[in-house]
C-alpha positions as CSV (number, residue, x, y, z in Angstrom):
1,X,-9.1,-44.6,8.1
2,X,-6.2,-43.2,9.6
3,X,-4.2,-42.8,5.7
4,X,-7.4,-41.2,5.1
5,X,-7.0,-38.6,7.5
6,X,-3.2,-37.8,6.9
7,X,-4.6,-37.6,3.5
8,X,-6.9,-34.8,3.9
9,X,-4.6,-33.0,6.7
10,X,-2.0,-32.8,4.0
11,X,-4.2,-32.0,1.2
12,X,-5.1,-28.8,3.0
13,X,-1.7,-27.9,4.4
14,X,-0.3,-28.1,0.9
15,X,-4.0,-25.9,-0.4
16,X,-3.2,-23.1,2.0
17,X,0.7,-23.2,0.8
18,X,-0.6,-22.5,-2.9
19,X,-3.1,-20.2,-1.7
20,X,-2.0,-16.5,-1.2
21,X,-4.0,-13.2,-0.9
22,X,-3.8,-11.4,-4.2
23,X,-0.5,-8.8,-4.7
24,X,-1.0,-5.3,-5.1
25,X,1.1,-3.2,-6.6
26,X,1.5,0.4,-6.4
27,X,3.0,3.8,-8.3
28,X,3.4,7.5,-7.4
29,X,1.1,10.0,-9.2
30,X,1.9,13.3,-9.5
31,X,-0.5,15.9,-11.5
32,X,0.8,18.4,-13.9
33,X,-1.8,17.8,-16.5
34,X,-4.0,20.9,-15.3
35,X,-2.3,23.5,-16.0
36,X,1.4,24.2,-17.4
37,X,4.2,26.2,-15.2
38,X,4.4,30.0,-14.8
39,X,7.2,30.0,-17.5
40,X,9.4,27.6,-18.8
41,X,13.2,27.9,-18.3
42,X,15.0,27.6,-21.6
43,X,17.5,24.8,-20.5
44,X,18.0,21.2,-20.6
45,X,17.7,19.7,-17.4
46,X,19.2,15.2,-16.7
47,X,17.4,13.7,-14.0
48,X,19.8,11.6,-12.6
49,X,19.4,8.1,-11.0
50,X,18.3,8.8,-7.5
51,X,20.3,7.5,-4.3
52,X,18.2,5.3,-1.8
53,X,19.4,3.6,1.1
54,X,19.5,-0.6,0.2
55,X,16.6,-0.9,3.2
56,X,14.1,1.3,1.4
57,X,15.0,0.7,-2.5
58,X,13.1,-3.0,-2.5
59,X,9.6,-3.3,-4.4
60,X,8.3,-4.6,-0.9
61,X,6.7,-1.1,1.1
62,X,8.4,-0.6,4.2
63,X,6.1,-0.1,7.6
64,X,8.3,1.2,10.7
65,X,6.3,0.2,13.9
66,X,8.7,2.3,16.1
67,X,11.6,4.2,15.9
68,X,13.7,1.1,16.4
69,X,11.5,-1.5,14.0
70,X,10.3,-1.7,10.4
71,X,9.2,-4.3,8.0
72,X,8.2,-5.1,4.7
73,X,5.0,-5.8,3.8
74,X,4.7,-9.3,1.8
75,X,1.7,-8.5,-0.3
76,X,2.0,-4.9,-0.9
77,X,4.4,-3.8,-3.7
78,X,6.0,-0.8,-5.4
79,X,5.5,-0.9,-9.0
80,X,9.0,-0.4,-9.6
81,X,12.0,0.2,-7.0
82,X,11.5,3.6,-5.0
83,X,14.6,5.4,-7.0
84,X,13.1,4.3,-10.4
85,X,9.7,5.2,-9.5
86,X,10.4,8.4,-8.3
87,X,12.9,9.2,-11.1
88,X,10.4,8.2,-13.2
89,X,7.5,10.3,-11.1
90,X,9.8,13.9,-11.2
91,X,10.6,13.1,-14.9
92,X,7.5,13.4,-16.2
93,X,6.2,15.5,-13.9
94,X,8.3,18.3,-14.9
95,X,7.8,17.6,-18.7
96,X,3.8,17.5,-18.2
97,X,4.4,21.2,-16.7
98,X,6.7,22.2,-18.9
99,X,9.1,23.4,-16.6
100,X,12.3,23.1,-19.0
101,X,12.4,23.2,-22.6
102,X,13.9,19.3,-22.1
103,X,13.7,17.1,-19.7
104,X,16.1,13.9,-20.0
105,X,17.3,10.8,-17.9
106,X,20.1,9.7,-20.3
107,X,23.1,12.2,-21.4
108,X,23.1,11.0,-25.0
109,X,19.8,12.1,-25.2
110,X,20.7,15.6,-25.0
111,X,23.1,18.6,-23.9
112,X,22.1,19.2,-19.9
113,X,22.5,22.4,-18.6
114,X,21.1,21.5,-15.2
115,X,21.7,18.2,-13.5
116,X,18.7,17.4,-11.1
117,X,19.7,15.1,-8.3
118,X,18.1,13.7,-5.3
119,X,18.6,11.7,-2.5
120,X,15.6,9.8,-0.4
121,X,16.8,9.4,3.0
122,X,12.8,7.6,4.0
123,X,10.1,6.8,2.0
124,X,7.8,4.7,4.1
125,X,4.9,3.9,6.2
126,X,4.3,4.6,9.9
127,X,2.4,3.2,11.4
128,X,1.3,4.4,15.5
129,X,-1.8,3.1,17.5
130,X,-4.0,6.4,17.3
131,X,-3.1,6.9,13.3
132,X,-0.8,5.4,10.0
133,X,1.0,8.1,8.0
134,X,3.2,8.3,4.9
135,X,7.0,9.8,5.3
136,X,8.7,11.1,2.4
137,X,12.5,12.5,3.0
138,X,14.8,13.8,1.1
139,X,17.0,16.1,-0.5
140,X,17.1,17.5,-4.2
141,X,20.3,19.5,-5.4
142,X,20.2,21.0,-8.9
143,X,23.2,21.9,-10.3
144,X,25.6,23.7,-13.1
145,X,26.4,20.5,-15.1
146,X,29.3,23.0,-17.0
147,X,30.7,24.8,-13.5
148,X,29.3,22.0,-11.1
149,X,28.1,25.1,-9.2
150,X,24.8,24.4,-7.2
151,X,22.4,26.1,-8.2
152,X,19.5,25.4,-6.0
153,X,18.9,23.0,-2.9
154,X,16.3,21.8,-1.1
155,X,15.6,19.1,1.8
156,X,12.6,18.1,3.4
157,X,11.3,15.3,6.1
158,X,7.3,15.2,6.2
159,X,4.9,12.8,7.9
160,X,1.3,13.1,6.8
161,X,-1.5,11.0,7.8
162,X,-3.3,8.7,6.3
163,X,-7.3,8.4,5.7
164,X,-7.7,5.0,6.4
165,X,-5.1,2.5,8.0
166,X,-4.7,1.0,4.7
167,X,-1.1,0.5,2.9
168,X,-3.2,1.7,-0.4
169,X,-3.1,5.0,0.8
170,X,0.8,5.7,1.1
171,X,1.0,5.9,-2.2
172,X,-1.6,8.8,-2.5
173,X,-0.3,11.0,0.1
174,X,3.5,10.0,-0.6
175,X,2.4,10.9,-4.3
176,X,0.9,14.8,-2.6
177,X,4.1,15.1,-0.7
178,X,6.0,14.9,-4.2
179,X,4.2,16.9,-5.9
180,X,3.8,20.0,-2.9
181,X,8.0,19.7,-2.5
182,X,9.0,19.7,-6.6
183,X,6.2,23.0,-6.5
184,X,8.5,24.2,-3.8
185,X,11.6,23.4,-5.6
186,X,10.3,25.5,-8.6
187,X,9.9,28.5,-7.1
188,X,13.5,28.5,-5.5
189,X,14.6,27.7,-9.1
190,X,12.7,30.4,-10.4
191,X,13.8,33.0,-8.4
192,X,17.5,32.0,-8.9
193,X,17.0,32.0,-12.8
194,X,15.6,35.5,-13.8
């Protein structure tokens, strides 16, 4: 009787081992499809790889808890690491709209006149008793590739809530963030290239 028992004890320890709740895995979205930009400026423009900080660029999401704790959620996922995702997200973004005449992420793929680079200082969830919200910061520099002269700059921190406490949801507001900031970066560039 008693094998019999140990038996069935370790028959479910080893069940709830194998057992795991399903993985999610999530992107960034960003429109463009409605309608294309003001003008497009006749340049080429290389997205380059985008610096992250080792602690955020991991397929886990990130949840800080407090200014002094984060974590990493163990069934929530990025579809791809946060630099490649949002590489990926402002590339074709900015071809959707039409922005530039080209829009590249390799050199040999064409003649750049404007490098695009970008920095993500946070991309995250936070995550207080009374609300959760996304964070998004960072800082995109466009530049001369000939002269290296900058050309435009632009930096930005912003925390917006969530509708539900639900990790699914950072990636729709982190995906809003994006696409507000790149609308903001536009119109700087625009104004600089007459």
């Amino acid at each position: 009787m008693r094998k019999h028992l140990v038996l069935v004890w370790l028959i479910l320890v080893l069940s709830g081992c194998m057992s795991s709740p399903d993985r999610k895995y999530y992107q960034i979205h960003l429109g463009g499809d409605e309608e294309p930009a003001q003008r497009t400026i006749n340049k080429t423009v290389l997205i380059e790889p985008i610096e992250v900080d080792d602690l955020y660029d991991d397929f886990r999401v990130v949840y800080r808890i407090s200014p002094y704790e984060l974590n990493y959620y163990s069934y929530e996922f990025w579809a791809d690491k946060p630099a490649g995702l949002i590489r990926d997200s402002i590339t074709r973004y900015l071809s959707r709209k039409r922005i530039f005449q080209k829009v590249i992420q390799e050199i040999s793929r064409g003649d750049p006149d404007i490098l695009w680079e970008s920095k993500i200082y946070f991309i995250e969830e936070v995550d207080t008793p009374e609300a959760w919200y996304a964070r998004l910061s960072m800082e995109i520099e466009l530049v001369d590739f000939k002269s290296k002269k900058q050309i435009c700059y632009h930096k930005f921190d912003r925390r917006e809530e969530l509708e539900q406490k639900s990790a699914a949801e950072v990636p729709v507001v982190l995906s809003k963030i994006l696409e507000e900031e790149l609308g903001k970066v536009i119109n700087i560039l625009y104004q600089k290239i007459e």
